[in-house]
C-alpha positions as CSV (number, residue, x, y, z in Angstrom):
1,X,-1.5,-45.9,21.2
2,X,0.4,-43.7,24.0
3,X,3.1,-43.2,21.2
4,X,0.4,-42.0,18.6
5,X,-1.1,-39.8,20.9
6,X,2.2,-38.3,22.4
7,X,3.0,-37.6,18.6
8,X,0.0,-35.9,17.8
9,X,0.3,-34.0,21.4
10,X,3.4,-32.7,20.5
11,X,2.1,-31.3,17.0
12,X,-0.6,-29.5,18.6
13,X,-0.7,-25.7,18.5
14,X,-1.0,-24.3,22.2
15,X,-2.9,-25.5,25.5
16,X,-6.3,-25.3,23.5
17,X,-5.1,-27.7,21.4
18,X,-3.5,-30.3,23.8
19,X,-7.3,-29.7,26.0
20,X,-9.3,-30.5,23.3
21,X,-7.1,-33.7,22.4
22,X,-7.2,-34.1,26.0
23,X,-11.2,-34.2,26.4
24,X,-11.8,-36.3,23.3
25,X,-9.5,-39.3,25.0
26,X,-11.5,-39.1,27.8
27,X,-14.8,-39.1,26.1
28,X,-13.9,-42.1,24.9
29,X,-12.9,-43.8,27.6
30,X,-8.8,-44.4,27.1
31,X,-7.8,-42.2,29.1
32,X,-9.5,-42.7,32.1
33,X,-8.8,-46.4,32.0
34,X,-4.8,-46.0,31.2
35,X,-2.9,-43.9,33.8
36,X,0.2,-43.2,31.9
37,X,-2.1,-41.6,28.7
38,X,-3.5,-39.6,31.9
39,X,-0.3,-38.4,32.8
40,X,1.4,-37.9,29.4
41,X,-1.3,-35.8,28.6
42,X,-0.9,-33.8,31.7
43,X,2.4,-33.4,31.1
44,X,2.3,-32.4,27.4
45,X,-0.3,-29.5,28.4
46,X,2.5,-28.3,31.0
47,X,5.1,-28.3,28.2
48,X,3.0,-26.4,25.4
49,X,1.5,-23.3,27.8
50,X,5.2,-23.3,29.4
51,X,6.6,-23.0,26.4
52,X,4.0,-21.0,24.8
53,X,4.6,-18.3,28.1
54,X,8.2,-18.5,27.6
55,X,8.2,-17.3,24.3
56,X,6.3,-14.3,25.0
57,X,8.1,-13.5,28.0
58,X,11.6,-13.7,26.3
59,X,10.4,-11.2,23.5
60,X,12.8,-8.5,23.7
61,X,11.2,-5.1,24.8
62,X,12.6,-3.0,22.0
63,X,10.8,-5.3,19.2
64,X,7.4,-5.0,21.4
65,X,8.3,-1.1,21.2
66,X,9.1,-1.4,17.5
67,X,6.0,-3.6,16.7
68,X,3.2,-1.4,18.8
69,X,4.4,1.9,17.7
70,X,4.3,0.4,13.9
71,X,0.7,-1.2,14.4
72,X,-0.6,2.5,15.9
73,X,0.6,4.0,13.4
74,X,-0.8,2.2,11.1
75,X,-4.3,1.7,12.7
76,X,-3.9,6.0,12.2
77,X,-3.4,6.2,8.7
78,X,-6.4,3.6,7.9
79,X,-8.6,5.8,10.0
80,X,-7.9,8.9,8.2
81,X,-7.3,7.5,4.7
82,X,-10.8,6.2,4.7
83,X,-12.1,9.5,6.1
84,X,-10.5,10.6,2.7
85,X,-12.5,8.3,1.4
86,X,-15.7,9.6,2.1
87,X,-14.8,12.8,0.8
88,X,-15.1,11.6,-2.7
89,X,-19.2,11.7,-2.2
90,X,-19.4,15.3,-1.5
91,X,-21.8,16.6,-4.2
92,X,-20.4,19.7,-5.8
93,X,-20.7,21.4,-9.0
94,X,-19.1,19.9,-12.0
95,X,-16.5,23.3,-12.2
96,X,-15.3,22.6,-8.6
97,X,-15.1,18.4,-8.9
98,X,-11.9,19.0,-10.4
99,X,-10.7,20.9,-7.0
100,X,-12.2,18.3,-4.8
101,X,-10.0,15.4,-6.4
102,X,-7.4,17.4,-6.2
103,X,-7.6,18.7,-2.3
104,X,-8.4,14.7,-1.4
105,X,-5.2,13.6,-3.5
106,X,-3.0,16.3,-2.1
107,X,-4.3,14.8,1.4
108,X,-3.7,11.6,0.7
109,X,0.0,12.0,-0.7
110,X,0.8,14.0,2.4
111,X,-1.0,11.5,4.9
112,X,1.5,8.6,2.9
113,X,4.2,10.5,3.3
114,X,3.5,11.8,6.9
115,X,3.6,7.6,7.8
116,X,6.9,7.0,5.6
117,X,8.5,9.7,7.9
118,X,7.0,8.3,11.3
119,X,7.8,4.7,10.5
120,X,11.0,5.4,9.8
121,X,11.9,7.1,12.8
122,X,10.2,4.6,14.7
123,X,12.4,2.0,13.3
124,X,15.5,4.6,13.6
125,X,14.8,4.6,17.5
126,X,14.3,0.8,17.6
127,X,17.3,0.1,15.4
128,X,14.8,-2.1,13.4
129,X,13.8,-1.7,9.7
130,X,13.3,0.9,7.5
131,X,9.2,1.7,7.3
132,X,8.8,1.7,3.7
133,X,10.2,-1.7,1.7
134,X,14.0,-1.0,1.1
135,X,16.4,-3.5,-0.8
136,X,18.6,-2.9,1.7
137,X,18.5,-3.9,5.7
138,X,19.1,-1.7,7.7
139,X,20.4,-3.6,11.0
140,X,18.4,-5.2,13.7
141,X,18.0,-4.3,17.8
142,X,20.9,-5.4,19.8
143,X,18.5,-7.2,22.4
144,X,21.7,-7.7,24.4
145,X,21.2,-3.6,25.1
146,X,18.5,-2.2,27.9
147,X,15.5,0.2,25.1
148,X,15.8,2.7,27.0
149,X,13.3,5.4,24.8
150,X,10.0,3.6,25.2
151,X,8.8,7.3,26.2
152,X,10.6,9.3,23.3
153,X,9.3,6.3,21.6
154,X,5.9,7.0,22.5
155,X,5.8,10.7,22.1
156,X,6.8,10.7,18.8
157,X,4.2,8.3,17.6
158,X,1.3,10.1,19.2
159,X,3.1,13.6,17.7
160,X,2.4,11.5,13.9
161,X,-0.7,10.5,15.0
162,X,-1.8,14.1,15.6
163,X,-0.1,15.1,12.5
164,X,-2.1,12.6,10.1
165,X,-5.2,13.9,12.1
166,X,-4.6,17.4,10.9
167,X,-4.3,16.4,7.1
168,X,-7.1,15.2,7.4
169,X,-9.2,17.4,8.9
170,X,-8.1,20.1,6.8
171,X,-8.8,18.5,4.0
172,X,-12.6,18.2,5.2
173,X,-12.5,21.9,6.0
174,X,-11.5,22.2,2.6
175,X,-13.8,20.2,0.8
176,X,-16.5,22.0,3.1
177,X,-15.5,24.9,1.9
178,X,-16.4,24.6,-1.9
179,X,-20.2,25.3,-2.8
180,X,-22.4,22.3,-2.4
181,X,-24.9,21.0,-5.1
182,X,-27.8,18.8,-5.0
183,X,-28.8,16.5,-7.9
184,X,-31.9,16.5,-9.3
185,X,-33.9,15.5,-12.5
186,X,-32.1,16.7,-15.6
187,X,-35.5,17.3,-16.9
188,X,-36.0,20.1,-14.3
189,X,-33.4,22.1,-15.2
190,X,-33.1,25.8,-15.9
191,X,-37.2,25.3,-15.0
192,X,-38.7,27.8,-12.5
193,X,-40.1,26.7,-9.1
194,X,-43.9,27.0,-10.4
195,X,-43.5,25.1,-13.8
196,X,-46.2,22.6,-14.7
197,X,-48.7,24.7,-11.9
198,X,-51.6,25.8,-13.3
199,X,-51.8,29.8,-14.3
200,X,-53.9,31.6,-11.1
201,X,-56.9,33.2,-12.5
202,X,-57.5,36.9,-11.6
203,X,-59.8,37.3,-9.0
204,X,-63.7,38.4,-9.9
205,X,-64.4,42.2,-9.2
């Protein structure tokens, strides 16, 4: 049983996992009753949150650089692309919908393009990949080297973010821009305010 248990120990994912294994022996009385499934457990809970603590101490600092200015960046483009999104509901007349597609798509081909360019950089200054999918690699960090432009690092991915920002808001200041309609009953058009009221009777003398 100690050799079953060790074996499923040492398959466990993380601490939680060893706990949990850990709580259901004693539960059912074993453990408490065998002092060497006791302390094999212990022991195997070290092992996993050392080694779990190890791994993400030994990450180099350039790849946490590379990976949090490339999830930012990200996150940044979502945000605005869906604002772009929403722009698709703005009622307008059916001579300026052709204009509001194409101020949203002009947006939205310079908001992918602004995140090709800051990716790449990004990856440029980490010695990591290329930010769009390449068939070719283009080197990885030398972790044996200090990163040494975690600040340049960070100012140029808040100088995209603020980029991608603008796009978008000038495309809402755009689409703001063209004259609004509201939809109402096709049956009412091209009718006057007053139609179906009653004709007003000229007052007696």
């Amino acid at each position: 049983m100690l050799s079953k248990l060790l074996s499923l120990l040492s398959t466990a994912k993380g601490a939680a996992a060893a706990t949990a294994i850990a709580a259901a022996a004693v539960s059912t009385g074993v453990a408490a009753t065998d002092q060497d499934v006791r302390d094999a457990v212990t022991n195997t809970i070290h092992d996993v949150t050392e080694s779990a603590d190890a791994k993400d101490a030994g990450q180099p600092a350039v790849v946490t650089a590379r990976n949090k200015a490339d999830s930012d960046l990200r996150a940044a483009f979502h945000t605005n692309q869906q604002s772009l999104e929403k722009l698709h509901s703005t009622h307008v007349g059916s001579t300026d919908r052709a204009t509001l597609e194409s101020t949203i798509k002009t947006a939205d081909d310079a908001l992918r393009a602004e995140l090709t360019k800051a990716l790449d950089k990004a990856a440029t200054m980490t010695i990591g990949r290329e930010g769009h999918e390449s068939p070719e690699s283009k080197g990885s960090p030398d972790i044996k080297v200090a990163f040494t432009a975690q600040a340049e690092l960070d100012a140029w991915v808040t100088s995209e973010i603020t980029a991608m920002n603008l796009i978008e808001q000038n495309a809402e200041t755009a689409v703001a821009a063209l004259p609004t309609f509201t939809p109402g009953k096709p049956a009412d058009a091209g009718k006057p305010d007053n139609a179906g009221k009653p004709a007003e009777l000229p007052a007696h003398p």
